[in-house]
C-alpha positions as CSV (number, residue, x, y, z in Angstrom):
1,X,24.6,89.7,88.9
2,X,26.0,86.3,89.3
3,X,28.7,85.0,91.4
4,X,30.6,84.7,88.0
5,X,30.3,87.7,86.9
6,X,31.2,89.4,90.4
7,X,33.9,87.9,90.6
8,X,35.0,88.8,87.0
9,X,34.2,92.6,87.6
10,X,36.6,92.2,90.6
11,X,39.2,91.0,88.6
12,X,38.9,93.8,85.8
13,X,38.1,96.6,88.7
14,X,41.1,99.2,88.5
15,X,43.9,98.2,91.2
16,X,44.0,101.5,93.0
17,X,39.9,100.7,93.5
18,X,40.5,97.3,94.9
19,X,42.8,98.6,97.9
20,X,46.2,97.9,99.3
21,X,46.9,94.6,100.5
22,X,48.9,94.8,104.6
23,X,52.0,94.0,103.0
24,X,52.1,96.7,100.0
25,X,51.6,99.5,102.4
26,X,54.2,98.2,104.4
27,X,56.5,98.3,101.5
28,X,54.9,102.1,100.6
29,X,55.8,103.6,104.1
30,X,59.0,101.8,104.4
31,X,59.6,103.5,101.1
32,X,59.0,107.0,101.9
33,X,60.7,106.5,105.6
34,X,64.0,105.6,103.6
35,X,63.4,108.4,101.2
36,X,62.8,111.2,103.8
37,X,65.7,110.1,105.8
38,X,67.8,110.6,102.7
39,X,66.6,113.9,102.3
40,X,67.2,114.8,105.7
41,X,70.8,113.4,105.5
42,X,71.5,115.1,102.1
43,X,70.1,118.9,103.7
44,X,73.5,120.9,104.4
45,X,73.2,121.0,108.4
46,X,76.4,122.3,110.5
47,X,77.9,119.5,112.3
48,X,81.3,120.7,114.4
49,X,84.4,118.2,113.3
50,X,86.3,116.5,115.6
51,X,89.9,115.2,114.8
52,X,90.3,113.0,111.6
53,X,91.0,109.2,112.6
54,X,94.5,108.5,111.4
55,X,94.9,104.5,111.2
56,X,98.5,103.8,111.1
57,X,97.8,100.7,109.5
58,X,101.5,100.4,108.0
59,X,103.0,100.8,111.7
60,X,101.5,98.6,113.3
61,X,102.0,95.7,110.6
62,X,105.8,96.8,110.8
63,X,105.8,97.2,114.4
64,X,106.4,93.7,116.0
65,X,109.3,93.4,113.3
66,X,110.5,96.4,114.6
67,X,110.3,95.5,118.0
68,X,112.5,92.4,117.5
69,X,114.8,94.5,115.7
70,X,115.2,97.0,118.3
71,X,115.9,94.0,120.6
72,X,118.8,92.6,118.6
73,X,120.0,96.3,118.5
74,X,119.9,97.0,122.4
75,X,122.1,93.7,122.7
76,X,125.0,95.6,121.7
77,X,125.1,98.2,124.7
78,X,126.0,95.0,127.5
79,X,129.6,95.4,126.0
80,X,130.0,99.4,126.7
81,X,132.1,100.3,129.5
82,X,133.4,104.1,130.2
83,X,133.2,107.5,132.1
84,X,131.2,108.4,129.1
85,X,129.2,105.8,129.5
86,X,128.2,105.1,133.3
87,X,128.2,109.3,133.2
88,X,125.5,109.2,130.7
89,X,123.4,106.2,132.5
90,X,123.5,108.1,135.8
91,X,122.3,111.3,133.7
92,X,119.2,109.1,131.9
93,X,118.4,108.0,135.3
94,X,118.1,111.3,136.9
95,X,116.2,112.9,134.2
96,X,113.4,110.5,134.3
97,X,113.3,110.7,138.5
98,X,113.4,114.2,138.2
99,X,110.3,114.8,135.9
100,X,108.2,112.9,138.6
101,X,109.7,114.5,141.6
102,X,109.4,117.7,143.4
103,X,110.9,119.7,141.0
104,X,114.5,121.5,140.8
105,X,116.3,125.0,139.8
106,X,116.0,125.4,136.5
107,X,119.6,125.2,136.1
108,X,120.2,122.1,137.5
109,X,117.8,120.7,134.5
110,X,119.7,123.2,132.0
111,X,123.0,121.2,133.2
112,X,122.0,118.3,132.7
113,X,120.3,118.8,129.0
114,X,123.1,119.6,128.2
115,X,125.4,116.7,129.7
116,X,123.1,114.3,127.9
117,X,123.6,115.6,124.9
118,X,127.3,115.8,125.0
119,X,127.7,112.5,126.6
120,X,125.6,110.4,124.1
121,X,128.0,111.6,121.3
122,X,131.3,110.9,123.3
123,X,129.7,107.2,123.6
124,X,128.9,107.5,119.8
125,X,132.8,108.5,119.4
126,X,134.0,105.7,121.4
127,X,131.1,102.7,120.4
128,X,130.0,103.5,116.6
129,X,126.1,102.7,116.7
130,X,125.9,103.7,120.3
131,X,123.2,105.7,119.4
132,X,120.8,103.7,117.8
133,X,121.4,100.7,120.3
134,X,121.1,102.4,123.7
135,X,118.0,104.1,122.0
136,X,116.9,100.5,120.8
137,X,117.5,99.3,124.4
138,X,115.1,102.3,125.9
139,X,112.3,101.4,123.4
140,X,112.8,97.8,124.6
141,X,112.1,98.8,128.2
142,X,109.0,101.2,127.7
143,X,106.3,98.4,127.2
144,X,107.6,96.4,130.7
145,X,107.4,99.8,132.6
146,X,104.3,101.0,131.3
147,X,103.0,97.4,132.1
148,X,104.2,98.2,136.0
149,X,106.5,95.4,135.9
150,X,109.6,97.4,137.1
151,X,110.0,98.5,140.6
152,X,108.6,102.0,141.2
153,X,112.0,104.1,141.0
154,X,113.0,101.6,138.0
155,X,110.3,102.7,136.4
156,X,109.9,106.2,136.9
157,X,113.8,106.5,135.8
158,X,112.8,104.9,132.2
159,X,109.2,106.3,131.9
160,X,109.9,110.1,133.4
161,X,106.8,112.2,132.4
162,X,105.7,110.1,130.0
163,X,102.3,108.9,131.0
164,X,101.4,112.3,131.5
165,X,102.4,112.9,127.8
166,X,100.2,110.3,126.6
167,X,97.4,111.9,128.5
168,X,98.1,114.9,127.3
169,X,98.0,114.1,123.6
170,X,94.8,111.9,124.2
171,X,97.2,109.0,123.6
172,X,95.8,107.5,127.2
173,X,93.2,108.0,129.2
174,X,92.9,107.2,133.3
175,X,96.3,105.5,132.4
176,X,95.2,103.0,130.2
177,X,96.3,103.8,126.8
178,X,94.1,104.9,123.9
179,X,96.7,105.5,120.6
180,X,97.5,102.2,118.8
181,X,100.4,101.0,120.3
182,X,102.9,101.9,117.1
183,X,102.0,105.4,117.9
184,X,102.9,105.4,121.9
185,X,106.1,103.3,120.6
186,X,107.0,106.8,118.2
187,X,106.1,108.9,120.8
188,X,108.2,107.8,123.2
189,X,111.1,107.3,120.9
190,X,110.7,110.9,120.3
191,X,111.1,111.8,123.6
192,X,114.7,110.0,123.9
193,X,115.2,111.8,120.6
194,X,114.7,115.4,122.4
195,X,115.8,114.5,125.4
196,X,119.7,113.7,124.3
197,X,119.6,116.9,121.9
198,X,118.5,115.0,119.0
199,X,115.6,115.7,116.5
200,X,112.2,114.7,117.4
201,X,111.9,111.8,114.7
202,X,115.5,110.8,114.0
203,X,115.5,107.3,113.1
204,X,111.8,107.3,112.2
205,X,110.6,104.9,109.5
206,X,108.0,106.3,106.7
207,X,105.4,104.7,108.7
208,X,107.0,105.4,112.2
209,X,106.7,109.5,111.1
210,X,103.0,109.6,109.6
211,X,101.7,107.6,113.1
212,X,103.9,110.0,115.7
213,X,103.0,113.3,113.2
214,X,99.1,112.3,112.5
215,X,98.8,111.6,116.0
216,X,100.3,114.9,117.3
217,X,98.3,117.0,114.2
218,X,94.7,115.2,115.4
219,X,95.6,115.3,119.4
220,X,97.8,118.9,119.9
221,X,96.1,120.5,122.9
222,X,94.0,123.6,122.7
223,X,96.4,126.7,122.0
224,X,99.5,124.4,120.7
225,X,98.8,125.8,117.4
226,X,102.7,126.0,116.2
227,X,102.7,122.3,117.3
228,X,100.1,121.3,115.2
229,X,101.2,123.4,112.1
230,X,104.7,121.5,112.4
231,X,102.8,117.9,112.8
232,X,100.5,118.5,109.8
233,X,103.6,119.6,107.9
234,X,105.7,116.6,108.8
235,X,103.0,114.4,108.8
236,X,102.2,115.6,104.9
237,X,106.0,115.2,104.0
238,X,106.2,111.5,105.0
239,X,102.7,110.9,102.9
240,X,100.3,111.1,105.1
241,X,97.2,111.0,103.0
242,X,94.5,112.9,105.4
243,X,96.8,116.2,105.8
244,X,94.2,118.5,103.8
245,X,91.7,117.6,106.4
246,X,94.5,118.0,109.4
247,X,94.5,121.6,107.9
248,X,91.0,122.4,107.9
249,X,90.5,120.5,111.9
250,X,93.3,122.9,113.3
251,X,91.8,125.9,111.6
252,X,88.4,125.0,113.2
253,X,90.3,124.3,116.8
254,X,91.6,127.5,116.6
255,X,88.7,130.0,116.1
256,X,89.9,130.5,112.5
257,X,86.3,129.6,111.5
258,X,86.0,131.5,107.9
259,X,89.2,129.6,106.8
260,X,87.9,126.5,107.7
261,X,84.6,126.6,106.2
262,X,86.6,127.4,102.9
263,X,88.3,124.3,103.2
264,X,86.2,121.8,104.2
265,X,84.4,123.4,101.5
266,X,86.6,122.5,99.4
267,X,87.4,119.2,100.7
268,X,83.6,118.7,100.1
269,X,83.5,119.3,95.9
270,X,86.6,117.1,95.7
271,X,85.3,114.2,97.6
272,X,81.7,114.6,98.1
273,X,81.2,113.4,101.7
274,X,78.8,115.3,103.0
275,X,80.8,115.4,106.8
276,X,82.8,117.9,104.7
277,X,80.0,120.1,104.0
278,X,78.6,119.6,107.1
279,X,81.6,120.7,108.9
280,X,82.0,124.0,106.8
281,X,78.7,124.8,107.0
282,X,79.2,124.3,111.3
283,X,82.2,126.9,110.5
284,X,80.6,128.9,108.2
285,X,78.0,129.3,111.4
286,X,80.1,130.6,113.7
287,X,82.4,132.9,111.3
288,X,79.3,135.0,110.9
């Protein structure tokens, strides 16, 4: 045979005869990696959920207008003058000391609950808007305490037992907060609220309830299920879109494994992320 025809009988010689060429099997095995790790991800395997992220996206984009707001608002309280008044800035003063001190008889705290209460709707009586301004004027202080820029008592009579909140709820960590910041502004708006005998999101926005409600839903602490049943039904009422999911997460949290594996089950055949069939099949686990 001549170099010719050789060369022609390589030519017409089947492919698979002739060999792979270094860059062809690299494109084979780079194939079939991708395809088995596919598989693998697509095999139902139980994966335990942890809390749904909850972007409060609308907050925050509201949340510096709301900020200036509350300044113009808190502007209002340098002309109130009164018993009332001074009465009920002595009582604010002492509640916040008192949550960070040694501790007093319960009715001593009882007492003064109540004063604060009363007292914030005689101002209200005697200044119309007190209520939103002196709470306007509070929010306006939270960011310079929490910053440490107040003196110490200064700053434990508008803070309180706040940082340990924000702890608590996984809103801060080591003292250095965690939660988006439109968040720790509802959170601590909702402690004024309770604290002068108010509901816990009077004067929320749309967006103000679905941050402080999602947050509290996603962060309750271990055995606060009531207080995660009433954040995922708030948080659902002002349109929070990942309530379903809030739902199945607290069953889980709670040991109520069968009932959560039947919803993130279900979650899974409406959406079709597989973290929802994961996370039933994680309860599903432990139910049996």
């Amino acid at each position: 045979m001549t170099s010719t025809d050789a060369a022609s009988a390589e030519r017409t010689r089947p492919r698979l005869e002739r060999g792979l060429t270094p860059s062809g099997a690299r494109l084979i095995v780079t194939t079939v990696a991708a395809s088995c790790a596919f598989i693998l991800l697509a095999l139902p395997r139980g994966v335990p959920p942890r809390a749904p992220v909850i972007l409060p996206l609308q907050a925050e984009r509201e949340l510096p207008a709301t900020l200036e707001r509350e300044r113009e608002l808190a502007r209002a309280v340098s002309g109130y003058q009164g018993v009332a008044f001074e009465r009920l800035r002595q009582l604010e003063a002492e509640q916040g000391a008192s949550e960070v001190g040694p501790g007093e008889p319960p009715g001593v705290a009882a007492e003064r609950a109540l004063g604060l209460e009363r007292l914030l709707q005689v101002v209200e009586r005697e200044h119309e808007g007190a209520i939103v301004a002196l709470r306007a004027e509070a929010l306006v202080g939270l960011w310079p305490a929490l910053r440490g820029d107040l003196e110490p008592a200064a700053e434990q009579q508008a803070l309180g037992s706040f940082p340990r909140i924000l702890e608590r709820y996984g809103a801060a960590r080591d003292g250095r907060r965690i939660a988006p910041k439109s968040v720790v502004h509802a959170m601590f708006k909702a402690r004024w609220n309770v604290l002068h005998g108010l509901a816990q999101d009077d004067g929320f926005s749309a967006a103000e309830s679905r941050a402080f409600w999602g947050w509290a839903a996603a962060n309750a602490p271990a055995g606060s299920e009531e207080v995660r049943l009433e954040a995922i039904r708030a948080y659902s009422a002002a349109g929070g879109p990942s309530a379903r999911e809030l739902v199945a997460y607290g069953a889980y949290q709670e040991g109520a494994f069968a009932r959560a594996a039947r919803l993130y089950q279900e979650l899974f055949e409406e959406s079709g992320f597989l973290r929802h069939r994961n996370h039933a099949r994680a309860a599903l686990i432990l139910a049996e």
